[in-house]
C-alpha positions, 0 to 999 in steps of 0.5 A: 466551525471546527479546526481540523488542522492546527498551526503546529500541525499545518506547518509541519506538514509544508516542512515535510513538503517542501524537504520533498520537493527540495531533496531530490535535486540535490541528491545524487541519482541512485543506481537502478535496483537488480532485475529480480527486485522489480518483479517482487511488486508484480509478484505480490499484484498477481497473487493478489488478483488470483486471490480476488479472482478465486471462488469462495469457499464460505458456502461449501464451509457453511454446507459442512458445518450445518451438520455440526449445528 
């Protein structure tokens, strides 16, 4: 059976987890960020549904093109 994992990886990886789970009570609560940085992630989301909701422009491309080849 293979190894996927070695010791020196697996223990890395229960550092990182356990530096996860102990840090935030210990660190002090920030403040919360401008109102106009909030929306950049529903910016950047409606951007990207109106592109995956967009028609495709690759068939009029190959209809163009066809006189070309």
């Amino acid at each position: 059976m293979p190894r996927y994992y070695s010791t020196r990886s697996i223990m890395f990886m229960v550092v990182v987890t356990l530096i996860l789970l102990m840090l935030p009570p210990v660190l002090p609560p920030l403040p919360p960020p401008p109102l106009c940085l909030l929306f950049v992630p529903v910016m950047i989301m409606s951007v990207l549904v109106m592109l995956a909701l967009s028609p495709s422009f690759q068939d009029q491309l190959l209809c163009c093109m066809a006189p070309l080849l």
